[in-house]
ZADO-1210 file (C-alpha; in nm, 4 decimals, padded with zeros to 6 digits):
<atoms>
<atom x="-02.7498" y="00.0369" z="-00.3844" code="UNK" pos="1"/>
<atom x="-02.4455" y="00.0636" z="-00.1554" code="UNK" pos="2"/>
<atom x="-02.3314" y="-00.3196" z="-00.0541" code="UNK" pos="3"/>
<atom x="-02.2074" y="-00.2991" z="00.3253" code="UNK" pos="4"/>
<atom x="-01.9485" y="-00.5678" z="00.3786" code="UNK" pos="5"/>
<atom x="-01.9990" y="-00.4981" z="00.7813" code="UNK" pos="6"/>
<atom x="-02.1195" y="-00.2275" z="01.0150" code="UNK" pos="7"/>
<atom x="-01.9300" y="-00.0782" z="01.3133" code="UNK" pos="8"/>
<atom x="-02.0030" y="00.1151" z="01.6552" code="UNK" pos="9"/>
<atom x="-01.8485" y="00.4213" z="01.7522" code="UNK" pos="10"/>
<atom x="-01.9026" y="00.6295" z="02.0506" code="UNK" pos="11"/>
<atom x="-01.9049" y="01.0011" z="02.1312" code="UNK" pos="12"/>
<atom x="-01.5436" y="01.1128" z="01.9896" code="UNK" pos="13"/>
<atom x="-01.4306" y="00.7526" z="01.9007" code="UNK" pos="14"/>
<atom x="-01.1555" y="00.7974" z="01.6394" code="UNK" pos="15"/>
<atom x="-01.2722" y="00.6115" z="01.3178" code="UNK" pos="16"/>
<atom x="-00.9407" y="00.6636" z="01.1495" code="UNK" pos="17"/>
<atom x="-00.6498" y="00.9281" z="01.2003" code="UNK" pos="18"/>
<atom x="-00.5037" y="01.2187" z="00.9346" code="UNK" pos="19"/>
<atom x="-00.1919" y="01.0424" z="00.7784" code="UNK" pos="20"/>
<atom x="-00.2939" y="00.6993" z="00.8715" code="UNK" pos="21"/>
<atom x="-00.2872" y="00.4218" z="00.5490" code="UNK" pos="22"/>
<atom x="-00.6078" y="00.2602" z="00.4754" code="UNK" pos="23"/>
<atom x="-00.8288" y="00.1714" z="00.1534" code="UNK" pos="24"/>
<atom x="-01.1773" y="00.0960" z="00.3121" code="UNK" pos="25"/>
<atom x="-01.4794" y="00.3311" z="00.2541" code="UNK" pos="26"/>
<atom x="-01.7528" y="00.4044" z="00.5091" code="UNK" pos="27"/>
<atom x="-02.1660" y="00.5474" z="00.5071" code="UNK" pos="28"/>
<atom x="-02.2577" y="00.7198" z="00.7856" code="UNK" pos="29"/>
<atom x="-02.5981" y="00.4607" z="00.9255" code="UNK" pos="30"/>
<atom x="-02.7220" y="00.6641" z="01.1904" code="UNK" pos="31"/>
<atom x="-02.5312" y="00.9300" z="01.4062" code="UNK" pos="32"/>
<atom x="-02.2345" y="01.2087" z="01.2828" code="UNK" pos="33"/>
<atom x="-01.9128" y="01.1754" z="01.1972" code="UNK" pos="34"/>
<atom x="-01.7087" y="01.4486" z="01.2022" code="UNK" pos="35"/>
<atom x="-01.4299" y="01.5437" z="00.9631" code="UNK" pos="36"/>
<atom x="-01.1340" y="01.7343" z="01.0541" code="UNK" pos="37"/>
<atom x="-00.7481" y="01.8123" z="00.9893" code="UNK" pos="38"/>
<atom x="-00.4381" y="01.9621" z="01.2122" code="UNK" pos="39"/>
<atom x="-00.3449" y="02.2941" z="01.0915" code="UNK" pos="40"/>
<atom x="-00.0347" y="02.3794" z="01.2376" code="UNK" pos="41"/>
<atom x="-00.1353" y="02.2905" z="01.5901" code="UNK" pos="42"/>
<atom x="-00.4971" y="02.3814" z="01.5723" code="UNK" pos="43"/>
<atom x="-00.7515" y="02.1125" z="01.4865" code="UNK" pos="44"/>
<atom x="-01.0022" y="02.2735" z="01.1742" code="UNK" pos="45"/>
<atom x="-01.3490" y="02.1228" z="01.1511" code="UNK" pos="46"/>
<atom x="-01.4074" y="02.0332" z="00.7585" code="UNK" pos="47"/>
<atom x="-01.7566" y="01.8772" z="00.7844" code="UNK" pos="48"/>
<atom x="-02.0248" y="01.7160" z="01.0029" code="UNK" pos="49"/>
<atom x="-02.1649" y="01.4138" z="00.8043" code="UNK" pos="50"/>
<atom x="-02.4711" y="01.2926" z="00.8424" code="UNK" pos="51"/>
<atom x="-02.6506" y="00.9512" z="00.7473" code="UNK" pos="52"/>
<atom x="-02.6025" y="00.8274" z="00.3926" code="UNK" pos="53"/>
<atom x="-02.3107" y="01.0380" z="00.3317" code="UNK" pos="54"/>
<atom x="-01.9851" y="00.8575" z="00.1827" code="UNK" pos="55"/>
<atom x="-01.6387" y="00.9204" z="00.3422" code="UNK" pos="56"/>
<atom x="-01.2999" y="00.7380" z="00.3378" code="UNK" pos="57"/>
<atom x="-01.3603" y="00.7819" z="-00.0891" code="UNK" pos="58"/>
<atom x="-00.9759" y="00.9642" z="-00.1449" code="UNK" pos="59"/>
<atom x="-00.8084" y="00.7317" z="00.0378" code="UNK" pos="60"/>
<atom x="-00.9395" y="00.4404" z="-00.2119" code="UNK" pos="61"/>
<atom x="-00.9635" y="00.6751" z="-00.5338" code="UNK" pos="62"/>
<atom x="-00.6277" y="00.8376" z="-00.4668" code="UNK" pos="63"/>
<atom x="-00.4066" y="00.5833" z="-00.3414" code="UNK" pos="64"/>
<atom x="-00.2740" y="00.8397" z="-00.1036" code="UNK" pos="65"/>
<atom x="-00.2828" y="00.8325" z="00.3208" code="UNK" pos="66"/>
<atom x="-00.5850" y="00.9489" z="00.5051" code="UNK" pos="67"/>
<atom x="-00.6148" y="01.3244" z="00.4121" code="UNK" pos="68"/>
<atom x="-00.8381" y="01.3711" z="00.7461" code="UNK" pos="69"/>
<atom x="-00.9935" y="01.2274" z="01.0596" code="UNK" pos="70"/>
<atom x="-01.3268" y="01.0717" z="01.1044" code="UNK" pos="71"/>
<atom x="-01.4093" y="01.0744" z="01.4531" code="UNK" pos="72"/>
<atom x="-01.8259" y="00.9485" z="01.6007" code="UNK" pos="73"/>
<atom x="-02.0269" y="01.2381" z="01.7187" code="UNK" pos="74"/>
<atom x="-02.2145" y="01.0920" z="01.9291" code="UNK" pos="75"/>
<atom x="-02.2940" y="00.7297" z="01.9112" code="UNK" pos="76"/>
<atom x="-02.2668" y="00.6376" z="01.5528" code="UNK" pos="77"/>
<atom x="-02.2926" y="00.3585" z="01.3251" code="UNK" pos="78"/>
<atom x="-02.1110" y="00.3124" z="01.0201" code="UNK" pos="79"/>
<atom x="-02.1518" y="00.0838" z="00.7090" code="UNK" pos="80"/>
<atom x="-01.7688" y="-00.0971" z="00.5563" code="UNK" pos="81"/>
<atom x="-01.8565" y="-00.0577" z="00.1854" code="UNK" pos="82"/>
<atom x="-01.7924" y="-00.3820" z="00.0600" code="UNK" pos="83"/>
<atom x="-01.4157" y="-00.3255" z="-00.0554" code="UNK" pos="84"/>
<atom x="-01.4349" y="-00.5910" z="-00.3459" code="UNK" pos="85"/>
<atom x="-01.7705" y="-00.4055" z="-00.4817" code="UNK" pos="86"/>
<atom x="-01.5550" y="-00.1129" z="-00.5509" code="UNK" pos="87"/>
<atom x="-01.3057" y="-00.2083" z="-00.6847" code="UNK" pos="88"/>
<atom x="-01.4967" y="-00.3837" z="-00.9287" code="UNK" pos="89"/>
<atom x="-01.6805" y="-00.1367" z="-01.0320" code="UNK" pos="90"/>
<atom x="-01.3651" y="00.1020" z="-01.0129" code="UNK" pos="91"/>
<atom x="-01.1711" y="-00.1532" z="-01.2326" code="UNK" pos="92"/>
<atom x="-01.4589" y="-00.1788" z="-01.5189" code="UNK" pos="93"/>
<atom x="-01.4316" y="00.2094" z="-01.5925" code="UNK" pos="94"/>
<atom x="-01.1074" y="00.2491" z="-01.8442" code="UNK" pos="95"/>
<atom x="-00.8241" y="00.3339" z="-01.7394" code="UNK" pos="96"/>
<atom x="-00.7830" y="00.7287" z="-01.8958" code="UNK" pos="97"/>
<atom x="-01.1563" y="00.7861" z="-01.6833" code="UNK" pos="98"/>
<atom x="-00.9254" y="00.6305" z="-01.3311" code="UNK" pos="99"/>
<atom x="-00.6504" y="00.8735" z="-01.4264" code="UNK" pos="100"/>
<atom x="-00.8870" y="01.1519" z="-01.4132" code="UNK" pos="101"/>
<atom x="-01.0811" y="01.0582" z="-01.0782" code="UNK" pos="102"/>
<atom x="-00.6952" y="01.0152" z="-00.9346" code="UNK" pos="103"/>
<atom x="-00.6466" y="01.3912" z="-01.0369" code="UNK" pos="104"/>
<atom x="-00.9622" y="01.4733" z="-00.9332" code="UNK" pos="105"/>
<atom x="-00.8999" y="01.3431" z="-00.6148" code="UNK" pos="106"/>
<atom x="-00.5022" y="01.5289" z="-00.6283" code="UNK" pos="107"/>
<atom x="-00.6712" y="01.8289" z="-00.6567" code="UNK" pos="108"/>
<atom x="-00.9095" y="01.7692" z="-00.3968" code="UNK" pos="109"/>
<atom x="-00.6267" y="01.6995" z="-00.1517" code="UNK" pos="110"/>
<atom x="-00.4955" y="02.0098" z="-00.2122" code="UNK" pos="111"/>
<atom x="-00.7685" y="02.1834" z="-00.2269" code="UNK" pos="112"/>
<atom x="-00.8911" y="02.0270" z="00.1436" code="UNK" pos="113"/>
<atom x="-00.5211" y="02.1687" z="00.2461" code="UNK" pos="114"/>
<atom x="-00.5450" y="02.5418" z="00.1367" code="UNK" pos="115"/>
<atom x="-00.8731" y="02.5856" z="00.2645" code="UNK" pos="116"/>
<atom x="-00.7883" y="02.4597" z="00.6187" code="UNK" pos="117"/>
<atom x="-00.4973" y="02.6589" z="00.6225" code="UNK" pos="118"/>
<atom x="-00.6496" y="02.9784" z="00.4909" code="UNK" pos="119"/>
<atom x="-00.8965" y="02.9360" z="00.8137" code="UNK" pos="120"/>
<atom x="-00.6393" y="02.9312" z="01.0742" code="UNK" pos="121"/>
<atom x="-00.5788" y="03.2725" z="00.9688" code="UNK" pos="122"/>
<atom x="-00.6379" y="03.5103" z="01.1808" code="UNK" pos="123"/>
</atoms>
């Protein structure tokens, strides 16, 4: 079971957190949509529509690395703060070799999120 540290209240298009912006936390969508997107160019791509019980915010902490999208509320939304000293706990007790992979997992995922947006603003 997920521990939530805190919940939170967004409204219709409240920003969650911005593409590029620093930040560790993790977040379950309660109730509501959040959706996920990136800047292209100058064209905003939809990645994904999330719906309740589904994780985001997970590269930021796994990676190390700045927010590789945007969460913004569809609609009025409520989200659950993992409990940030939960993870890491449980992060910490797998060895370190198993971290390196999930961290190039997560590398690869990045750039994976990347070429796919940009291959859509193709025309």
């Amino acid at each position: 079971m997920i521990h939530i540290a805190s919940e939170e209240i967004y409204r219709d298009g409240e920003t969650i957190f911005e593409e590029g912006s620093s930040g560790d936390w993790v977040y379950v969508v309660l109730s509501g949509a959040v959706e996920i997107s990136k800047v292209v160019g100058d064209k905003k791509v939809v990645v994904r529509t999330l719906r309740p019980e589904e994780i985001f915010g997970e590269l930021g902490f796994l990676g190390n690395v700045k927010r590789t999208a945007t969460a913004r509320a569809a609609g009025e939304t409520t989200v659950g703060v993992i409990d940030q000293e939960t993870i890491a706990r449980e992060f910490n007790k797998l060895s370190s070799d198993f971290r390196e992979i999930l961290q190039a997992v997560v590398g690869r995922l990045t750039e994976t999120l990347e070429l796919a947006c940009r291959l859509k603003t193709r025309k």
